[in-house]
C-alpha positions in Angstrom: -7.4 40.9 -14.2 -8.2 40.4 -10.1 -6.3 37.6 -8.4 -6.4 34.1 -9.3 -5.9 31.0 -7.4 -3.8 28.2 -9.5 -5.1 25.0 -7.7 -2.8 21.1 -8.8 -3.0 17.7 -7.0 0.1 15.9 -5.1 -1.4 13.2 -6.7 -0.1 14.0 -10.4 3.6 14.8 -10.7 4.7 18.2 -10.2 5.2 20.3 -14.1 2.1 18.0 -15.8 0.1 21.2 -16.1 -3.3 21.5 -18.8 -2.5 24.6 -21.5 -4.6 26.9 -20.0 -2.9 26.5 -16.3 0.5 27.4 -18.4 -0.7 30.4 -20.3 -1.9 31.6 -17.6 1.1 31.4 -15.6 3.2 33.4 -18.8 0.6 35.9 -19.2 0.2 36.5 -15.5 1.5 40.1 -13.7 2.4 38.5 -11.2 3.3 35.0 -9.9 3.6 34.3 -6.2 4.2 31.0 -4.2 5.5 29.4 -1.2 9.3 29.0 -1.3 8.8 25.0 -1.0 6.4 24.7 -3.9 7.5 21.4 -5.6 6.0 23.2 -8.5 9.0 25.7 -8.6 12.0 23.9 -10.4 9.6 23.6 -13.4 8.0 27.0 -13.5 12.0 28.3 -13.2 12.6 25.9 -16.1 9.1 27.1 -18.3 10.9 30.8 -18.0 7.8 32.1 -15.4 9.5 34.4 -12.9 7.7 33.4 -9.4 7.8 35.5 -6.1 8.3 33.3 -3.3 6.8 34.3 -0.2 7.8 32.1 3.0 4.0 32.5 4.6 1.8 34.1 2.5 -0.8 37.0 4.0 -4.1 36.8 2.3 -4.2 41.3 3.2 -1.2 41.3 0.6 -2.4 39.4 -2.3 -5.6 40.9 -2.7 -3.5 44.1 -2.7 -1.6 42.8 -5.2 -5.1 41.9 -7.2 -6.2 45.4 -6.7 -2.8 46.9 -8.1 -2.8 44.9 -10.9 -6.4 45.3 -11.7 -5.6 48.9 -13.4 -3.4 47.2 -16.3 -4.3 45.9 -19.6 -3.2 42.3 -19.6 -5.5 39.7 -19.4 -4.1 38.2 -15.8 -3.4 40.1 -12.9 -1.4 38.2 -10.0 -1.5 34.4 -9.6 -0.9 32.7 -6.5 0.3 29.0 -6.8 -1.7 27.4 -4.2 0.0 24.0 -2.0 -1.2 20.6 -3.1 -2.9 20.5 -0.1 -5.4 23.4 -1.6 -4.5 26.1 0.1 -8.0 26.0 2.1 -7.8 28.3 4.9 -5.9 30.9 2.6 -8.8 30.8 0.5 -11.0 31.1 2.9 -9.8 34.3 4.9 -9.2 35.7 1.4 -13.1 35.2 0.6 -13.6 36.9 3.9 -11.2 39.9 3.1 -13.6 40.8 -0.3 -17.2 39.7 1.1 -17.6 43.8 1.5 -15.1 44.9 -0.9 -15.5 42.5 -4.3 -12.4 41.5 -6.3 -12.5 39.3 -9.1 -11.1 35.9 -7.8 -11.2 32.9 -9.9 -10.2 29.1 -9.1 -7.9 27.7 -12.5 -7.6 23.9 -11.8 -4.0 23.1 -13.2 -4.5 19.6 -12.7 -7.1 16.9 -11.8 -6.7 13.4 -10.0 -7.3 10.5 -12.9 -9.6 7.8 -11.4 -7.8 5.7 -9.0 -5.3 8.1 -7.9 -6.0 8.3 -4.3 -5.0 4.8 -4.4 -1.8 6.9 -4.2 -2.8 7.8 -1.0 -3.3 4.8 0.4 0.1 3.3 -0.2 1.3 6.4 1.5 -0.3 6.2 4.7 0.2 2.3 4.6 4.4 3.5 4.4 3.8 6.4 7.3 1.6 3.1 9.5 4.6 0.7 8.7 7.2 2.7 9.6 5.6 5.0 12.8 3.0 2.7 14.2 4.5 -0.3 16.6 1.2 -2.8 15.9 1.8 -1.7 11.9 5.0 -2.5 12.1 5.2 -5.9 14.0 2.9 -7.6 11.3 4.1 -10.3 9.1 1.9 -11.8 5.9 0.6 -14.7 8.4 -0.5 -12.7 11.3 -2.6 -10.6 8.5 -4.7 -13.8 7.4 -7.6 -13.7 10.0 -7.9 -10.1 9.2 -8.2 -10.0 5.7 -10.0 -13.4 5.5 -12.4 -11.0 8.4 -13.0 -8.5 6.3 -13.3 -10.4 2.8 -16.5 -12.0 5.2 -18.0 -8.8 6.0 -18.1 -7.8 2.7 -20.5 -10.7 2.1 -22.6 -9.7 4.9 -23.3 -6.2 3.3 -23.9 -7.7 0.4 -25.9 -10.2 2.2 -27.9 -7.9 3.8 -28.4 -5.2 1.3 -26.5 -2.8 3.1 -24.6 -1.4 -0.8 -24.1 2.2 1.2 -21.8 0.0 3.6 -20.3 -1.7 1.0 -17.7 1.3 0.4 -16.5 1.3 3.6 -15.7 -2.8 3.9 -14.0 -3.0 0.6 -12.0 0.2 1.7 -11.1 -2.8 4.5 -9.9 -5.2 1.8 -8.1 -3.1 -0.3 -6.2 -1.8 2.8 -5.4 -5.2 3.5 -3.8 -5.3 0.2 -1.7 -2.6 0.3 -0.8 -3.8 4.0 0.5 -7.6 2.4 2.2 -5.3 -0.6 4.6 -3.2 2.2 5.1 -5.8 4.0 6.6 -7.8 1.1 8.1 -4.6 -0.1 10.8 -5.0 2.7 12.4 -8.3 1.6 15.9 -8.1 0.1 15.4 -11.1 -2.1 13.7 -12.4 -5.3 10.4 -12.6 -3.7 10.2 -8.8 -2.9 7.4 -7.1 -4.8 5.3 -3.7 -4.3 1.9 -2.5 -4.7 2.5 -2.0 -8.0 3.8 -5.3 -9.3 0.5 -6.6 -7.2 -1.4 -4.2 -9.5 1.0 -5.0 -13.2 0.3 -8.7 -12.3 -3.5 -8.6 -12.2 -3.2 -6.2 -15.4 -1.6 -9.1 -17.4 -3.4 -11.6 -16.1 -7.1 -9.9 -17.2 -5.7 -8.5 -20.4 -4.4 -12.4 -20.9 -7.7 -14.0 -20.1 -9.9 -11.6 -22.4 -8.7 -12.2 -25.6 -12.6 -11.2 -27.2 -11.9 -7.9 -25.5 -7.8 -7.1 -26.0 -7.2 -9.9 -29.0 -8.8 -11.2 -31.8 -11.0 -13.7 -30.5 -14.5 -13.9 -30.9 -17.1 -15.3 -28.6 -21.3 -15.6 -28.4 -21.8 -15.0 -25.1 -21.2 -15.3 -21.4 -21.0 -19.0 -21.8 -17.9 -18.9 -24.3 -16.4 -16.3 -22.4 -16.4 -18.6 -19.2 -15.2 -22.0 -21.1 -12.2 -19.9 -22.8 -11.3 -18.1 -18.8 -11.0 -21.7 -17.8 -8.8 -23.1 -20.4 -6.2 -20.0 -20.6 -6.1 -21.0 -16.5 -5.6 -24.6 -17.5 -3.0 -23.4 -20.0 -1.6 -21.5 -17.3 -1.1 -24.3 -14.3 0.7 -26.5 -16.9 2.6 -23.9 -18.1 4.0 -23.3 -14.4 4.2 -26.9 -13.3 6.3 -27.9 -16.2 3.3 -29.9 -17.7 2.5 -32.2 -14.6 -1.0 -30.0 -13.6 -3.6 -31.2 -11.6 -7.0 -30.2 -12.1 -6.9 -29.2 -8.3 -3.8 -26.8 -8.8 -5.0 -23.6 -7.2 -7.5 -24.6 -5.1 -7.3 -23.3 -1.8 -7.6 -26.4 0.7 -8.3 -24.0 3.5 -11.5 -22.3 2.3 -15.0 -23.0 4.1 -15.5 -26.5 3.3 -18.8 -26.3 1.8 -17.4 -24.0 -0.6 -14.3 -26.0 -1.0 -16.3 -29.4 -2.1 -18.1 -27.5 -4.6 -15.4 -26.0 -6.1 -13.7 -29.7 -6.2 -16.8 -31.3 -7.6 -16.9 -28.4 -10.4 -13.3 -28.9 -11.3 -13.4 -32.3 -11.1 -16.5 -32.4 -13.4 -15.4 -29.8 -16.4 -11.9 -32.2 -16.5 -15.1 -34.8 -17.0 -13.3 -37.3 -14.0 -15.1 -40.6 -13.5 -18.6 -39.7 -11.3 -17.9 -42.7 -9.3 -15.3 -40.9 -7.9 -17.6 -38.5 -6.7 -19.9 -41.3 -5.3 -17.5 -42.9 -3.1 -16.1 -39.5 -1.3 -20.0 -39.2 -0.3 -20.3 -43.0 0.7 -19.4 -43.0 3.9 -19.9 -45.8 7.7 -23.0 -45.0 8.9 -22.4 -41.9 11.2 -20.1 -40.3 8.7 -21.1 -36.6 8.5 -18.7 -35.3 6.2 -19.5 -38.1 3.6 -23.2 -36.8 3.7 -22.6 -33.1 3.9 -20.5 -33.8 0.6 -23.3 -35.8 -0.9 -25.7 -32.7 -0.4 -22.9 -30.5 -1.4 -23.4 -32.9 -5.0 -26.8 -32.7 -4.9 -26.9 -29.0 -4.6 -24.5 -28.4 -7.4 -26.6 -31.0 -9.4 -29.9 -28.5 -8.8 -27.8 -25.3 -10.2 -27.7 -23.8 -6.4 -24.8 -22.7 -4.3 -24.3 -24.5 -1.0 -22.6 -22.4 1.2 -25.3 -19.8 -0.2 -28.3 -22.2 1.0 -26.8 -23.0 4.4 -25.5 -19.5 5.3 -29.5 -18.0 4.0 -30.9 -20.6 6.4 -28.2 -19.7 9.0 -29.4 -16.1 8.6 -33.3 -17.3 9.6 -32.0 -18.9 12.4 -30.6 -16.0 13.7 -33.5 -13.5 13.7 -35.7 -16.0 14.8 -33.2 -16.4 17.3 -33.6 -12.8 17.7 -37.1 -12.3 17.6 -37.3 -14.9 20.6 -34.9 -12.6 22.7 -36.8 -9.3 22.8 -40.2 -11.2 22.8 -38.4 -12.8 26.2 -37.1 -9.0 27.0 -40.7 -7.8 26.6 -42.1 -10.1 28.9 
């Protein structure tokens, strides 16, 4: 008997309830809850008789608890605590029995699964789209510079080392994707699409591409696993440009160009294109400092390393010498 505190999550729909939350509830005194408890229509409909109350007072329940506590069922009165959790309820009702004990226990009726305050997310992305001016004045192309921003500083804690930062900056991303997903949400056409076709996309495409891990396919290693991605992409681009693909399809032109010549070069090389091809794009007139960037850009690849890697490493020197040389001028 005593008083015990039924505690759900918004975040699962309203009625999925584990066994124990549910016997509970039938074997239960008493059952008290807010008159706007979304959990009401299906307790009504599970045949539990529920009190509403419109503002509870924490005096009254543990009144309740104490009345109850005489009787010889197994659950005294339970109150059906908000979504939200019902903290500062909770907490003047710990305060009420600090001197006076009563038994008080917390049932969880439901849990969040993982990724369910993703849930959250897309609701405070509608609330920003709809209430905040800046939020709602975006379009997909005056959102590049910021997610390109923070796709960068994710590198840089990365970079540096800095894993407890990393939370926070993919938080950054991931909010850029839900941003792009509302934003396309509002178009009255074909090309419409939500957060979760974003999400049912990717799905498909993963499940697609690991047929040793969803199909029937068997590989030997990392290697195979690699080779078999890139020829289910292959399969892919032909498939969607009516056979007519280009090695290049996909590519996107406007990525750091050290990056983007690499990824040309390793395209161009697995499709096993003629290396002269390669030779004269890094042949340039004397002077011509994109033909030699892309000729080190080859000879990187050629030594297994990644170029913008090397050049953004030595960039990184540069700068803390760079740094070094200011507060040794500050010192002086």
């Amino acid at each position: 008997m005593g008083l015990t505190l039924l505690a759900t999550t918004h975040r699962v729909a309203p009625g999925l309830l584990g066994w124990k939350a549910w016997e509970t509830l039938r074997s239960a005194a008493r059952v008290l809850a807010r008159v706007d408890h979304p959990l009401l229509p299906y307790l009504h409909e599970a045949g539990v008789h529920v009190e509403t109350v419109t503002d509870p007072d924490p005096g009254a329940l543990v009144a309740a608890a104490r009345a109850e506590s005489a009787g010889a069922g197994p659950v005294g009165v339970v109150w059906v605590a908000d979504p939200d959790g019902d903290e500062r309820l909770m907490r003047e009702i710990g305060q009420l029995v600090v001197g006076d004990p009563v038994e008080i226990e917390v049932l969880h009726g439901s849990y969040d699964l993982p990724g369910a305050r993703v849930l959250d997310l897309v609701s405070v992305m509608d609330t920003l789209r709809r209430d905040c001016p800046w939020d709602a004045k975006q379009t997909h192309a005056s959102l590049v510079p910021y997610l390109l921003e923070e796709a960068y500083e994710v590198a840089d804690t990365i970079d540096d080392g800095d894993l407890g930062a990393l939370r926070e900056e993919l938080g950054d991303v991931l909010m850029q994707v839900a941003f792009h997903a509302v934003v396309a949400s509002e178009r009255d056409d074909e090309t419409a699409f939500t957060i979760d076709d974003v999400a049912a996309g990717i799905v498909d495409k993963l499940v697609r591409r690991h047929p040793h891990v969803f199909g029937d396919v068997t590989v030997s290693g990392a290697d195979e696993v690699n080779a078999n991605w890139e020829q289910i992409k292959a399969a892919e681009r032909e498939a969607r440009n009516g056979g007519e693909a280009s090695i290049f399809d996909g590519v996107p032109m406007g990525q750091p160009a050290l990056t983007l010549a690499a990824q040309l070069l390793r395209r161009a090389e697995r499709a096993e294109a003629p290396g002269e091809l390669a030779d004269r794009a890094a042949t340039g007139q004397d002077g011509d400092v994109g033909a030699r960037l892309f000729a080190l850009v080859r000879e990187a690849r050629a030594e297994g390393r990644d170029p913008e890697a090397e050049l953004r490493a030595v960039a990184r020197v540069f700068r803390d010498r760079v740094h070094d040389w200011e507060r040794t001028r500050q010192a002086d």
